[in-house]
C-alpha positions as CSV (number, residue, x, y, z in Angstrom):
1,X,-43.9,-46.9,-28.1
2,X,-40.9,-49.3,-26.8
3,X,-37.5,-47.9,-27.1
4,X,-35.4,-49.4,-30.2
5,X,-32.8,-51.6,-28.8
6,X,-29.4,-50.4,-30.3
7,X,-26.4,-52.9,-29.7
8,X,-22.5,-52.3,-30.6
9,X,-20.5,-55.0,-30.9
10,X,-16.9,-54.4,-29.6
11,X,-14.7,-57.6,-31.1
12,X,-10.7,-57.7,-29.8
13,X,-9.8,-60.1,-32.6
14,X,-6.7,-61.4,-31.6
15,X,-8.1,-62.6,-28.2
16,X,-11.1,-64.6,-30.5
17,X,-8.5,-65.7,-32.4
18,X,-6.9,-67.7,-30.0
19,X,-10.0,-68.7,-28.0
20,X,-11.0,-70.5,-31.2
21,X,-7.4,-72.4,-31.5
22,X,-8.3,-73.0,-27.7
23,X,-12.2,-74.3,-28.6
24,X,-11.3,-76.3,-31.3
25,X,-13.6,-74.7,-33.7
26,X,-14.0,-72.0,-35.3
27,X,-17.1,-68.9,-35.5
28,X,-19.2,-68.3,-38.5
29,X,-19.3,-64.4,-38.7
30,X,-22.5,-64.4,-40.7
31,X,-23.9,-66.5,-37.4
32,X,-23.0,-64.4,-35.1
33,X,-24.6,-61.7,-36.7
34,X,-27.4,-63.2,-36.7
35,X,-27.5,-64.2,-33.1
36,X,-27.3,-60.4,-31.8
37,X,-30.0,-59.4,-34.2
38,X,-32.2,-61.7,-32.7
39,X,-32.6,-60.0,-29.3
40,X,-31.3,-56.3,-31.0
41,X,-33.4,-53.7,-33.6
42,X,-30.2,-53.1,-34.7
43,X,-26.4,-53.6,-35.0
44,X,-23.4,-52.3,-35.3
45,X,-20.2,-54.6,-35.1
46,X,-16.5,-53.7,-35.4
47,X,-13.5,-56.0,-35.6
48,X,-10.7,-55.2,-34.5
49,X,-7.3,-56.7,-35.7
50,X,-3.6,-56.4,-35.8
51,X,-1.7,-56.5,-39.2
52,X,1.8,-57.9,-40.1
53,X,2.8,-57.5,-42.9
54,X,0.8,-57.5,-46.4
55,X,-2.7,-58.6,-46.4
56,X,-2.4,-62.2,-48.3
57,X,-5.6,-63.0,-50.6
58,X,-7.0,-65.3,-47.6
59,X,-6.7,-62.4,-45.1
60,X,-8.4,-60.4,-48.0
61,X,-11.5,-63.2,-48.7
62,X,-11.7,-63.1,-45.0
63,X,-11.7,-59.5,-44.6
64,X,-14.5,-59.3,-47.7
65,X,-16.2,-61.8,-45.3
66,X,-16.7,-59.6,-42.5
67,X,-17.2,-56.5,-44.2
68,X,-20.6,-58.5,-46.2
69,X,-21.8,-59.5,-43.4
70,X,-21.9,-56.0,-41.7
71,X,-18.7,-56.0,-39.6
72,X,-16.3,-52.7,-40.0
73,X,-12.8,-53.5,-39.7
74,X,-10.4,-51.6,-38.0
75,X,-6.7,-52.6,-38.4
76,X,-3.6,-51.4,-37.3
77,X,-0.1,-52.3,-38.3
78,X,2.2,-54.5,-36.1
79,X,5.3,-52.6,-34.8
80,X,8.7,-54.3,-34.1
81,X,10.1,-53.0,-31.1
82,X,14.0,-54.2,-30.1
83,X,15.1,-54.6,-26.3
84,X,18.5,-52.3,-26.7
85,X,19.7,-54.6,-24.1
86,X,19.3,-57.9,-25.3
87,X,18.5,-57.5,-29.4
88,X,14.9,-59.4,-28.1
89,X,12.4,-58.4,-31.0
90,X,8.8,-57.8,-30.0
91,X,6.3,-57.7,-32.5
92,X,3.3,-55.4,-30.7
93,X,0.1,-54.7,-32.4
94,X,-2.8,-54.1,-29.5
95,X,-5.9,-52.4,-30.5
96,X,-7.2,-52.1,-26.9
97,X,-6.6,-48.1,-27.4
98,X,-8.4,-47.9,-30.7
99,X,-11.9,-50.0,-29.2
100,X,-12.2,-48.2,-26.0
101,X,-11.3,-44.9,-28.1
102,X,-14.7,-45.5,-30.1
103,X,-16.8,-47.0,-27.9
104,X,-17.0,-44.0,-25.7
105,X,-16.8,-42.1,-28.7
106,X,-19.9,-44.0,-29.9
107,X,-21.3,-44.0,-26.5
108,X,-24.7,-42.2,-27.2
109,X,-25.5,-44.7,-30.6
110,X,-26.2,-47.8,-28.6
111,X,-28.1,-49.2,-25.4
112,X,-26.4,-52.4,-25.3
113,X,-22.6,-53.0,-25.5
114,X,-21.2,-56.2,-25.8
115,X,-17.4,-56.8,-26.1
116,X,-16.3,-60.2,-27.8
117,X,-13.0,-60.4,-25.4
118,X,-11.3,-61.8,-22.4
119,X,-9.0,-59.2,-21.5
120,X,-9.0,-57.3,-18.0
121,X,-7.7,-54.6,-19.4
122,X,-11.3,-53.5,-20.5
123,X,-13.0,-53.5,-17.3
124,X,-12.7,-50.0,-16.4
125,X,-14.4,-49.3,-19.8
126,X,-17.1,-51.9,-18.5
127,X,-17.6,-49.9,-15.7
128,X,-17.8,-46.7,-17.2
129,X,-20.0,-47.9,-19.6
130,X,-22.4,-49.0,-16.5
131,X,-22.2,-45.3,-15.3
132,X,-23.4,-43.7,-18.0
133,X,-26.7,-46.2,-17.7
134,X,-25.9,-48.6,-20.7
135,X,-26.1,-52.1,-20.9
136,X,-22.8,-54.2,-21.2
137,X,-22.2,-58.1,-22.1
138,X,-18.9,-59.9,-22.6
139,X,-18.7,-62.7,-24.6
140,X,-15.2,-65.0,-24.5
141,X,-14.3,-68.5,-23.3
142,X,-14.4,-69.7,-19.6
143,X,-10.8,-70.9,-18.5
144,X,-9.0,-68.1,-20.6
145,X,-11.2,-64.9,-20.1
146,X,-10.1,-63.0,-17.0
147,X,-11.9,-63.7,-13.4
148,X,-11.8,-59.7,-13.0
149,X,-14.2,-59.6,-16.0
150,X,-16.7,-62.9,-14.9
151,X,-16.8,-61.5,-11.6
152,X,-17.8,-57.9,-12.5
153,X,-21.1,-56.8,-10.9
154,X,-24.1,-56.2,-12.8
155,X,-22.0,-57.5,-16.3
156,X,-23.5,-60.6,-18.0
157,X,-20.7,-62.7,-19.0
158,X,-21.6,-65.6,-21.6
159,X,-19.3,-68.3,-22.5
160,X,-19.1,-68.6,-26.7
161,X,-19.4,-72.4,-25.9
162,X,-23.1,-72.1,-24.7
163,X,-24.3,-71.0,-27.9
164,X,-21.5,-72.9,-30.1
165,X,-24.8,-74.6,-32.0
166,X,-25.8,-70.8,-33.0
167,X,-22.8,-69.7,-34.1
168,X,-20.6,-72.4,-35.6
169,X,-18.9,-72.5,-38.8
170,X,-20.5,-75.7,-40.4
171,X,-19.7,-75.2,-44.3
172,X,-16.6,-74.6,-46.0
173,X,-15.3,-71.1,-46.2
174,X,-12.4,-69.4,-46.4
175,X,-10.7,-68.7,-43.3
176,X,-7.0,-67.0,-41.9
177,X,-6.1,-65.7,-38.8
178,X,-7.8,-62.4,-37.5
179,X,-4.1,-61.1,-36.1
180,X,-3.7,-59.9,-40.0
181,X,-1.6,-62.2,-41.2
182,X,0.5,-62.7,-37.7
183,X,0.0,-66.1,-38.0
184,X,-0.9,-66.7,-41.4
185,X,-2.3,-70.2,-41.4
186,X,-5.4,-71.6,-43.3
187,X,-7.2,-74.6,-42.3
188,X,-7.1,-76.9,-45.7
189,X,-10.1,-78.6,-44.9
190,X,-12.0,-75.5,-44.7
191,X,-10.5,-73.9,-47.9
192,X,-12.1,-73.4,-51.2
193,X,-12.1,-70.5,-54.0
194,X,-14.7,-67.6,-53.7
195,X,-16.3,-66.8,-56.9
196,X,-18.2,-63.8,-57.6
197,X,-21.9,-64.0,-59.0
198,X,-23.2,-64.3,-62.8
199,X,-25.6,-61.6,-63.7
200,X,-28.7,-63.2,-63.6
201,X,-27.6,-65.6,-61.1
202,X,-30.7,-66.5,-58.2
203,X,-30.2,-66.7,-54.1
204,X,-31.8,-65.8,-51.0
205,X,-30.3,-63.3,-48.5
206,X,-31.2,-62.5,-45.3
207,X,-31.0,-58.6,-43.8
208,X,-28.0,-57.0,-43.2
209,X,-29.0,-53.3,-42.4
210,X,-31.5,-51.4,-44.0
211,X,-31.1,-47.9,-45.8
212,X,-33.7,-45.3,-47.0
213,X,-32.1,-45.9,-50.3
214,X,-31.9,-50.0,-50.3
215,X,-31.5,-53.2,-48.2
216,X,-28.1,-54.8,-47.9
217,X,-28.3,-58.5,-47.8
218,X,-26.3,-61.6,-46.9
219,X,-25.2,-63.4,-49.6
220,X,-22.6,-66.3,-50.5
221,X,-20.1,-64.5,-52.5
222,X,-18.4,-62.4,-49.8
223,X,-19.7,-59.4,-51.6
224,X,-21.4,-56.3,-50.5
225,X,-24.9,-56.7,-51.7
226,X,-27.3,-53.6,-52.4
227,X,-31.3,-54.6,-53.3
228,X,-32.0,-50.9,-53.9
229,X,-35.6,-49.1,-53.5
230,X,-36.2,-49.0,-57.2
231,X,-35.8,-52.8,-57.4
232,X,-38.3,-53.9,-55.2
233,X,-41.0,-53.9,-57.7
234,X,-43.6,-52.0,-55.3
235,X,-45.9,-48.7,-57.1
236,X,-46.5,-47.2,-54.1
237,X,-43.9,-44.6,-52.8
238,X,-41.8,-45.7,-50.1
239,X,-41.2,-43.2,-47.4
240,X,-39.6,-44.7,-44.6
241,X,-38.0,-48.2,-46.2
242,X,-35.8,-49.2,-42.7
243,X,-39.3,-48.9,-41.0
244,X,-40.9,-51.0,-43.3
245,X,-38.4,-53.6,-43.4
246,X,-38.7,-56.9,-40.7
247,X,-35.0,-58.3,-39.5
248,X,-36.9,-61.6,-40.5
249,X,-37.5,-61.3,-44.1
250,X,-36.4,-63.3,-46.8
251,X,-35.4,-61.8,-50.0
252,X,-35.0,-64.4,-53.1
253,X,-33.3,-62.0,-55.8
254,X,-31.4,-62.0,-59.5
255,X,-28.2,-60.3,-59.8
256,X,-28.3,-57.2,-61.8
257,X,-25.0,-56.1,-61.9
258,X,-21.7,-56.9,-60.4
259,X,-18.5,-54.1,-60.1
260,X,-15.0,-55.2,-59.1
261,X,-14.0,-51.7,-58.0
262,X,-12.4,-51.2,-54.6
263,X,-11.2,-54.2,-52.2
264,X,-15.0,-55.6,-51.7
265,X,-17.2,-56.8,-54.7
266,X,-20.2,-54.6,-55.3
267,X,-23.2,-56.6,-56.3
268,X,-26.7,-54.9,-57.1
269,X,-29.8,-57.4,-57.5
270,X,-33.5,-57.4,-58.3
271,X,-35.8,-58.6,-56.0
272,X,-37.7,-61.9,-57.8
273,X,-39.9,-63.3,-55.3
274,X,-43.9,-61.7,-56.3
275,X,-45.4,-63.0,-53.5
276,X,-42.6,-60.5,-51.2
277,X,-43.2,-57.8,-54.0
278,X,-46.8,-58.1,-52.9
279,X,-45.9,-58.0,-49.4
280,X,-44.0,-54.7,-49.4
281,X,-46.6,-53.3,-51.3
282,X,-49.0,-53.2,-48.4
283,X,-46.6,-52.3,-46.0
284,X,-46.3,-49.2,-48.4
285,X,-49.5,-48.4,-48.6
286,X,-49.9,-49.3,-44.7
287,X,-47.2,-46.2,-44.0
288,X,-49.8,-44.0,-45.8
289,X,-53.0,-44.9,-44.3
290,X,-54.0,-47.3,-47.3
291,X,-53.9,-44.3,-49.5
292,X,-52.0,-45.7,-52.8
293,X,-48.9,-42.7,-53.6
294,X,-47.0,-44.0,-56.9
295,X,-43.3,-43.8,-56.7
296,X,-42.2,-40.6,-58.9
């Protein structure tokens, strides 16, 4: 049998940040997602970003963004530090710390590691990655990632702008600066309201990640969005639902319920589509042998 392939995706958010202001556009999260899952089994993404201040509701939409399309955020608060000498003021909030911190820490959970950065300061986690026998890519922007990190044996380096038609944001969403709030600034052309779901309300999401309990899906609200087991509308008992489940599949669903407790919407749905009900339901009774086991 061929060896999942697990992939962690490292992203310094401030650098990305500012390698979009240099691009000229900007990154649609939910496409970028989508991109590593096309070569990966799975993945795990984390973004990591500086905070000054408190979170505005932009930073928030954008945050609830990230977070429903899969991404964990890790944040850490800006410090002011003042030059005794000169009264200078220097706001510092690097993560660089934090990500190498949990990428060796997480060492063991992937095969592939890619870091979404241009900073030289992570090359000797590069190469310590490489010695323990993993797999490392860097994504960033040719001109303002480091020639330490492009020149790096046995690292594939990819510029963002290669695969700009992949991962581009093409519709309007909400969108703020990753540095927390640093900066502050929303594009008014790209602005518009999020809304949450009606119950009852139909869409299609793609796969997220896959649970033995339920699939989490991409969706258009900037929710988190559970289709749990029960809901799939398939007799046969399910024992082993993330094996069952393709990264390709297409879920058209209802929303069931929607709860507004905590920072990110929770939204459950139903899935809809019979002709997908039907497909699960032999990929159930495949996992037994084609022996039919009703769910309890």
């Amino acid at each position: 049998m061929q060896k999942r392939r697990r992939t962690g995706v490292f992203i310094d958010g401030a650098n990305i940040f500012y390698s979009q202001r240099h691009l000229g556009w900007q990154i649609d999260f939910s496409r970028l997602m989508a991109y590593f899952m096309g070569f990966s089994d799975s993945v795990e993404a984390r973004y990591y970003v500086p905070e000054s201040g408190e979170t505005t509701p932009e930073q928030a939409a954008f945050y609830r963004m990230l977070q429903a399309n899969g991404y964990g955020i890790v944040a850490k608060p800006v410090k002011r530090i003042v030059n005794r000498e000169t009264g200078e003021v220097v706001m510092k909030g690097n993560l660089d710390v934090e990500l190498v911190v949990d990428a060796m820490r997480l060492v063991s959970f992937y095969d592939l590691f890619i870091l979404m950065s241009g900073d030289s300061d992570f090359l000797p986690l590069l190469r310590a990655l490489k010695e323990m026998g993993k797999e490392v890519e860097v994504y960033s922007t040719r001109g303002l990632c480091a020639r330490e990190l492009w020149e790096e044996p046995d690292t594939a380096c990819y510029d963002v702008a290669d695969i700009r038609s992949r991962i581009e944001l093409v519709h309007d969403e909400v969108v703020t600066s990753p540095e927390g709030g640093a900066r502050g600034e929303l594009e008014e052309e790209t602005r518009h309201d999020v809304r949450l779901p009606r119950k009852g309300e139909v869409f299609t999401g793609t796969v997220i990640s896959v649970k033995p309990y339920g699939i989490f899906l991409s969706n258009p609200f900037h929710a988190k969005c559970l289709l749990p087991l029960s809901f799939l509308g398939v007799e046969t008992r399910i024992s082993n639902l993330p094996g069952m489940i393709q990264k390709t599949d297409l879920f058209e669903v209802t929303v069931f319920d929607v709860k507004l407790e905590g920072e990110v919407p929770q939204v459950t749905v139903k899935l809809c589509d019979r002709l997908m009900s039907g497909l699960l339901e032999e990929r159930a009774r495949a996992q037994f042998g084609g022996k039919a086991k009703r769910q309890p």
